[in-house]
C-alpha positions as CSV (number, residue, x, y, z in Angstrom):
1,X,6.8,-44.3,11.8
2,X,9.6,-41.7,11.5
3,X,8.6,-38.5,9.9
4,X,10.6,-35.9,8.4
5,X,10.5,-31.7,8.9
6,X,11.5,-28.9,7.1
7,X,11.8,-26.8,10.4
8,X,13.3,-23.8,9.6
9,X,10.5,-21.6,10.3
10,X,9.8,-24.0,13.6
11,X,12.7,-22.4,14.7
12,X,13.6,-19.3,13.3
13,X,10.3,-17.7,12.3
14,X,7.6,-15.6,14.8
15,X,5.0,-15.4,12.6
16,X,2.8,-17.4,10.8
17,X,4.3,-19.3,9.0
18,X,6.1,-20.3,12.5
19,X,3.2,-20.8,14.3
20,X,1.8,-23.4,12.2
21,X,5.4,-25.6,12.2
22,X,5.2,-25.2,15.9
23,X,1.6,-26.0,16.5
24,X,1.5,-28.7,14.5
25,X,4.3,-30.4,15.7
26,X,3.3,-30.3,19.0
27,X,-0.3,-31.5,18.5
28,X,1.4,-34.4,16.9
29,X,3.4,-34.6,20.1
30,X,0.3,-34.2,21.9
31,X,-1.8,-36.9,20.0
32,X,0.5,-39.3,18.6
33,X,3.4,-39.9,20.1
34,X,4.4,-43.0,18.6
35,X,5.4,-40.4,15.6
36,X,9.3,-39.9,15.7
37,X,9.7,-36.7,14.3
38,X,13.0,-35.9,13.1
39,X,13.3,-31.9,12.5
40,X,15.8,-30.6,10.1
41,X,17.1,-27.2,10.0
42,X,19.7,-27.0,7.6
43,X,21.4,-24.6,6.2
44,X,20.2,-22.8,3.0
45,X,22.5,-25.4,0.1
46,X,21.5,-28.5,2.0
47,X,18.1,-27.7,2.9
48,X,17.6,-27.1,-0.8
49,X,19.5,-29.9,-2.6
50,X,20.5,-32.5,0.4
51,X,17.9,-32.7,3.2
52,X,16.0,-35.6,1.4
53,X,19.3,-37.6,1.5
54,X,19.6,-36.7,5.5
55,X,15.8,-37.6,6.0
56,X,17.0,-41.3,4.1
57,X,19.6,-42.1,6.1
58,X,18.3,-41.4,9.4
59,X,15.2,-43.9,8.0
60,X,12.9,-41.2,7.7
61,X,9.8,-42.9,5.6
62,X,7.9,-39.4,5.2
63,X,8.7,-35.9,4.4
64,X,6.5,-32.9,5.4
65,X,8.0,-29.7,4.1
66,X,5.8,-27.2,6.6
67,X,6.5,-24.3,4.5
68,X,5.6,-23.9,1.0
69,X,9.3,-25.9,0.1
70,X,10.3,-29.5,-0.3
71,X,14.4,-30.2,-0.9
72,X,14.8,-30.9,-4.5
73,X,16.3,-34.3,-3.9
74,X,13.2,-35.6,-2.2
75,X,11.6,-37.6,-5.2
76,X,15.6,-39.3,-6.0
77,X,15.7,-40.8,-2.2
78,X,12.7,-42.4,-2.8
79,X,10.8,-40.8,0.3
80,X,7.0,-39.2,0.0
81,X,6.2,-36.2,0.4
82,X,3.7,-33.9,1.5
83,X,4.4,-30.3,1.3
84,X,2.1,-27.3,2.7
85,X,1.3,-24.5,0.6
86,X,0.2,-21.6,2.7
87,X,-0.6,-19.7,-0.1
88,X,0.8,-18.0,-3.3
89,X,0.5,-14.7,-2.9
90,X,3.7,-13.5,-5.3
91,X,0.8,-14.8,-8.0
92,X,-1.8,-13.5,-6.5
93,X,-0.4,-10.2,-5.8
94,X,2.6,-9.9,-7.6
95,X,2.9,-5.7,-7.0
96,X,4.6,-6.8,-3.7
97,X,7.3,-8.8,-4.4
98,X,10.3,-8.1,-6.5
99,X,11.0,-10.0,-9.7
100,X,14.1,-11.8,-8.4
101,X,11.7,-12.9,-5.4
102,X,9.0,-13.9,-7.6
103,X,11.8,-16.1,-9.6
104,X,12.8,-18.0,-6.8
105,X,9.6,-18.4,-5.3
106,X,8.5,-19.9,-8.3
107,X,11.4,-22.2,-8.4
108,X,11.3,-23.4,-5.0
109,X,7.2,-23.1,-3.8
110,X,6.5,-23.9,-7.2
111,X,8.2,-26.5,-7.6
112,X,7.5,-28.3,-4.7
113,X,3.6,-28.0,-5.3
114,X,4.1,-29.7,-8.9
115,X,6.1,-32.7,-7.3
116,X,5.3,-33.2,-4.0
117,X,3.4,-36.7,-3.6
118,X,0.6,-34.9,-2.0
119,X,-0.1,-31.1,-0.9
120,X,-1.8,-29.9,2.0
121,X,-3.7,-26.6,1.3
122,X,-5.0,-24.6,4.5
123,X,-8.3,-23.4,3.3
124,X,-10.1,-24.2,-0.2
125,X,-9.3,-20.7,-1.6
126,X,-5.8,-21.8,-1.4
127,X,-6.2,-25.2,-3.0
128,X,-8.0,-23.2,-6.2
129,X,-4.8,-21.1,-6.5
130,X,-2.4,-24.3,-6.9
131,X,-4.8,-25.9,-8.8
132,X,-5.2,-22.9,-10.8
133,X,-1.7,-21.8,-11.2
134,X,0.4,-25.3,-10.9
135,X,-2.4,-27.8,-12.4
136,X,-2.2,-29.4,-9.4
137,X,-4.6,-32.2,-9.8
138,X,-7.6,-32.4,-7.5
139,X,-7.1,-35.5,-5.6
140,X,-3.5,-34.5,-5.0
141,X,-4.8,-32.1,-2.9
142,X,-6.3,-32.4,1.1
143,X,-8.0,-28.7,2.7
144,X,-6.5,-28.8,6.3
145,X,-7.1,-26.1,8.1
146,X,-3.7,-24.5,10.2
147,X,-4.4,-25.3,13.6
148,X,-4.4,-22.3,16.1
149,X,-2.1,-22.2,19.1
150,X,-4.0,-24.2,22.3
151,X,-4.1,-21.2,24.2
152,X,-6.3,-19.5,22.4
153,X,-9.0,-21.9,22.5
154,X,-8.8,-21.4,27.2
155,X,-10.7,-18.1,27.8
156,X,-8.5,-15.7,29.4
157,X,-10.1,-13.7,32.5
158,X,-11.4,-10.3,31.1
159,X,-9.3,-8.3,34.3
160,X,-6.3,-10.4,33.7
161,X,-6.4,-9.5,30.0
162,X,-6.7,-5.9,30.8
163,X,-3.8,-6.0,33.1
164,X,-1.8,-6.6,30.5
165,X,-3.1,-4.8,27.3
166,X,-2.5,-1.5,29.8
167,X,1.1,-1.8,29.6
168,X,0.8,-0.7,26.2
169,X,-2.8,1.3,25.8
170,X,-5.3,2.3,28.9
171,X,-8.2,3.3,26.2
172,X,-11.0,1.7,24.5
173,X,-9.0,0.2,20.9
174,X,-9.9,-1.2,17.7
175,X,-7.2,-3.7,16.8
176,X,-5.9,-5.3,13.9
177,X,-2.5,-8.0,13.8
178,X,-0.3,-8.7,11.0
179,X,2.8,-7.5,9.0
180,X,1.9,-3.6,8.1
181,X,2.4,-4.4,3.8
182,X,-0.2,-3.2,1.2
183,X,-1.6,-7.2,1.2
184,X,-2.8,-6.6,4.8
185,X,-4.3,-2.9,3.8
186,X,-3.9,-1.1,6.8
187,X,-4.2,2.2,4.5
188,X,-7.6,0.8,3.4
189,X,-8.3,0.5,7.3
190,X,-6.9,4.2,8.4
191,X,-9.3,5.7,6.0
192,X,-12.1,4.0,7.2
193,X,-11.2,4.8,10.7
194,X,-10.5,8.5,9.8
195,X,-13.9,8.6,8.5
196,X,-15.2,8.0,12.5
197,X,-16.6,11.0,14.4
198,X,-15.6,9.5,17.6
199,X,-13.0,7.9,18.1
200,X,-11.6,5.0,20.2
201,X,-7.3,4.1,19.8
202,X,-6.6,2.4,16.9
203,X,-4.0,-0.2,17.9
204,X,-1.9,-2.0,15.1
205,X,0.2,-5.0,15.9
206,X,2.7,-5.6,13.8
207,X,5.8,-4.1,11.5
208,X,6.8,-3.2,8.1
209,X,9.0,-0.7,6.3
210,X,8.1,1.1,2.6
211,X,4.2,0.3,2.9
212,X,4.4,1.4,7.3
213,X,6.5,4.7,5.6
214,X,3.2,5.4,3.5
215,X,0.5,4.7,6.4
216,X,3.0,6.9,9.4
217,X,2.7,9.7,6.3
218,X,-1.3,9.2,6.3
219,X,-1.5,9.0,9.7
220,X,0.5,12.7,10.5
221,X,-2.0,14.3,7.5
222,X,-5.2,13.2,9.4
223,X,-4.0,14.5,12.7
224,X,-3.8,10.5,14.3
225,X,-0.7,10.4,15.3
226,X,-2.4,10.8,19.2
227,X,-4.7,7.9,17.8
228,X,-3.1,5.0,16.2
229,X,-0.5,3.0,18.4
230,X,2.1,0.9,16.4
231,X,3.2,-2.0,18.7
232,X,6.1,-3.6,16.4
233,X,7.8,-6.1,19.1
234,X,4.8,-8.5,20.5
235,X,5.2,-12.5,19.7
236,X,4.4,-14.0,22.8
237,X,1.1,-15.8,22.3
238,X,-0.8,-14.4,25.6
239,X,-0.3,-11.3,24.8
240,X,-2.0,-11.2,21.6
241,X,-5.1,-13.4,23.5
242,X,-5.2,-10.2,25.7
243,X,-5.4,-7.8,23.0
244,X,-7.9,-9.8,21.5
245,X,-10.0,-10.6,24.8
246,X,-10.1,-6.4,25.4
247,X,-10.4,-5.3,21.7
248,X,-13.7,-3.4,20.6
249,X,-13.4,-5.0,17.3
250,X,-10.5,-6.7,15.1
251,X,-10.1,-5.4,11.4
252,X,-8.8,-7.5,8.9
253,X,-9.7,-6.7,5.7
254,X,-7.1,-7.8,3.8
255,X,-6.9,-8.3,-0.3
256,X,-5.3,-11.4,-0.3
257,X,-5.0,-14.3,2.7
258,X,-4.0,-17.9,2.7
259,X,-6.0,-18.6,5.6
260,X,-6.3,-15.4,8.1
261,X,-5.5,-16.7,11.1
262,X,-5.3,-13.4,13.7
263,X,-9.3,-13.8,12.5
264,X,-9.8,-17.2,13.9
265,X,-7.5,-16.1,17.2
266,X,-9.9,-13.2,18.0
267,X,-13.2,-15.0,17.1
268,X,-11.9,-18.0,19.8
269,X,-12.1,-14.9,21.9
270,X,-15.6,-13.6,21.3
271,X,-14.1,-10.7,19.5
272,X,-16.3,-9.6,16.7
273,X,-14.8,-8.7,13.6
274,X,-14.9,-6.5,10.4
275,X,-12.5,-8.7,7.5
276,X,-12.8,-9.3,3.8
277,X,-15.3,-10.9,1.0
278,X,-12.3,-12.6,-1.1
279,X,-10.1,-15.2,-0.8
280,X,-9.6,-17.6,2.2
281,X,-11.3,-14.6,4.9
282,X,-15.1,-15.8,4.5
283,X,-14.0,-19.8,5.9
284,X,-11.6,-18.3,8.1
285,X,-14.3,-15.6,9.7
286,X,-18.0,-17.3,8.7
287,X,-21.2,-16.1,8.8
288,X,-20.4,-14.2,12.9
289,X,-18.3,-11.5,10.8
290,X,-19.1,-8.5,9.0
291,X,-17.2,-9.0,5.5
292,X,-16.7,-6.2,3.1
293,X,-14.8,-5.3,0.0
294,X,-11.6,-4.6,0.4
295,X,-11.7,-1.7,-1.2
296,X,-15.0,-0.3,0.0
297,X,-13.7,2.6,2.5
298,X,-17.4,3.7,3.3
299,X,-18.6,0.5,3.6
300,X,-15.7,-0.2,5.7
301,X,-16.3,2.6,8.2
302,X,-19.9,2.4,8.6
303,X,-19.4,-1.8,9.5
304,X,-17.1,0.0,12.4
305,X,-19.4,2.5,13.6
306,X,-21.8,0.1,13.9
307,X,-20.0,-2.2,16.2
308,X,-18.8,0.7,18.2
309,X,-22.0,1.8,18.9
310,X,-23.9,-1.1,19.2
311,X,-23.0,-3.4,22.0
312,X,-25.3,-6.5,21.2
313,X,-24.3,-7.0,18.1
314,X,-21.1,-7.1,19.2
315,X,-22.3,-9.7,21.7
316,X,-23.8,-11.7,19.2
317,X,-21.2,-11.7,16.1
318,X,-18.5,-12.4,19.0
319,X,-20.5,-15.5,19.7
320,X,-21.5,-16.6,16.2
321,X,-17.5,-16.2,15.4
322,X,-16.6,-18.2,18.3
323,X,-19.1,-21.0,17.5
324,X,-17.3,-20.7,13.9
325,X,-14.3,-21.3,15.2
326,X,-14.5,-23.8,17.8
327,X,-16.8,-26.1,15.1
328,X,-14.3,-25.9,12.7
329,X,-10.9,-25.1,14.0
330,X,-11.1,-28.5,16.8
331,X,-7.0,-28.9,16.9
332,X,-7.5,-32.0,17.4
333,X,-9.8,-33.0,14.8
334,X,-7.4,-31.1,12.6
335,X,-4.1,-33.0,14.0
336,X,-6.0,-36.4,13.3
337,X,-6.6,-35.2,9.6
338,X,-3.1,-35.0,9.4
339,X,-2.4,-38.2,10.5
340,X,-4.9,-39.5,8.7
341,X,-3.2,-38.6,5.4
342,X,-0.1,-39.7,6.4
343,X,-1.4,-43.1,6.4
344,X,-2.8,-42.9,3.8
345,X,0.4,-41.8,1.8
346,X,2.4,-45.0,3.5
């Protein structure tokens, strides 16, 4: 069986929307290696209009756009399709894109979802929003959860971890990880922190430009600019388990997620965790995190003073989380869904 790729992100992208090409291609790899995977990464006119006529003459008899996007030719070779949808967040929270983005988003992640043969959602919150804003029927649909990179599910040795997180901060931290835009709310999370009579670092992982602009300004009025440590540079996968093996606590209480997946890295790592009520979060975290309202700064910082001053709860939510993740995040129980469907498609 010869499968097809969109693998643009596989190749050129460091966050998630990387990690899951990459993960799952190797877990397919990993499990079925009788698979010939045949990964395109075309530039942008082909990708978009020719790739399906590539993926036919190199006798591809499935193609698995990882990304949100399928090449508009697909359905005229004659080829499936699956396509992943991550999530559809210029619907869900339009105030952050531009309209020219939204347009095209619509045109090609929109598309894609309406004539895929089948779509792969990655969490049930996400498979509402196609169904809700692409009439995607039901049984069109399969919730697979994004795998998580293998590391993350080895324990990493508390001292090692520690070695390395003090390159970058020799303090107690709360962390959180993920691109600094008003989706993630790290303003939401700098007021709640600012709230806190005492104090550990506040280490954020991760980059952004207008929305960082507006959280730097916060940060300088509240006097934390000794506090907070932006660390814009770090992809490398055992660096983050570090972070995550040393953190006090990982905040992520985000409006809007397809799936959350820093969450399910830290709770593989005993890490307990302060996220959101709405959308994908509650799967993502379960019942071994503390889940608030976005908006809900005093709720927010309360949750976090807790933890810090608490030590066996955070014992215990780091567990339940872990005992979350490991029952439903098995990569390979995940990577044999996949394959599963494929089958099922042929």
């Amino acid at each position: 069986m010869k499968i097809g790729y969109d693998a643009k992100r596989y190749y050129h992208n460091n966050t998630g929307l990387g990690n899951y090409s990459r993960t799952l291609i190797n877990a397919i790899h990993t499990h079925y290696p009788k698979i010939d995977t045949k990964l395109y990464d075309e530039k942008a006119l082909i990708r978009t209009f020719w790739m399906g006529h590539k993926a036919k003459e190199d006798g591809c008899v499935l193609f698995h756009g990882l990304s949100n996007e399928l090449p508009r030719d697909i359905n005229k070779v004659g080829i499936k399709s699956i396509v992943t949808m991550h999530d559809v967040a210029w619907r869900t929270f339009p105030r952050m894109y531009k309209p020219i983005d939204i347009f095209l988003y619509e045109q090609k992640y929109g598309w894609s979802a309406k004539h895929a043969t089948h779509v792969i959602c990655i969490s049930e919150s996400t498979k509402k929003d196609v169904m809700r804003f692409y009439g995607v029927p039901e049984e069109r649909i399969s919730v697979i959860y994004q795998p998580v990179q293998q590391l993350f599910y080895t324990q990493m040795e508390k001292q090692k971890a520690a070695d390395i997180v003090k390159e970058y901060v020799d303090d107690d931290f709360i962390l959180t990880v993920g691109s600094i835009n008003a989706r993630k709310n790290l303003l939401g999370m700098l007021k709640a922190y600012a709230r806190l009579e005492k104090r550990p670092k506040f280490v954020v992982i991760g980059n952004g430009h207008e929305y960082r602009k507006l959280c730097e300004k916060f940060i300088a009025e509240k006097g934390l600019s000794n506090d907070v440590i932006i660390i814009d540079n770090i992809h490398e996968g055992y660096i983050l388990q570090a972070f995550y093996t040393c953190a006090k606590v990982l905040m992520y209480p985000s409006y809007y997620e397809g799936f959350g997946l820093p969450v399910v890295e830290a709770a593989l790592q005993h890490c307990p965790i302060i996220t959101s009520n709405v959308s994908s979060l509650p799967e993502a975290a379960g019942a071994g995190a503390i889940q608030v309202a976005p908006n809900d700064i005093k709720t927010m910082a309360s949750s976090l003073n807790r933890l810090l001053t608490d030590p066996q709860e955070c014992t215990y939510l780091g567990q339940k989380a872990y005992e979350h993740a490991t029952t439903h995040f098995n990569p390979e129980e995940l990577t044999n869904d996949i394959y599963k469907l494929y089958n099922s498609i042929l």
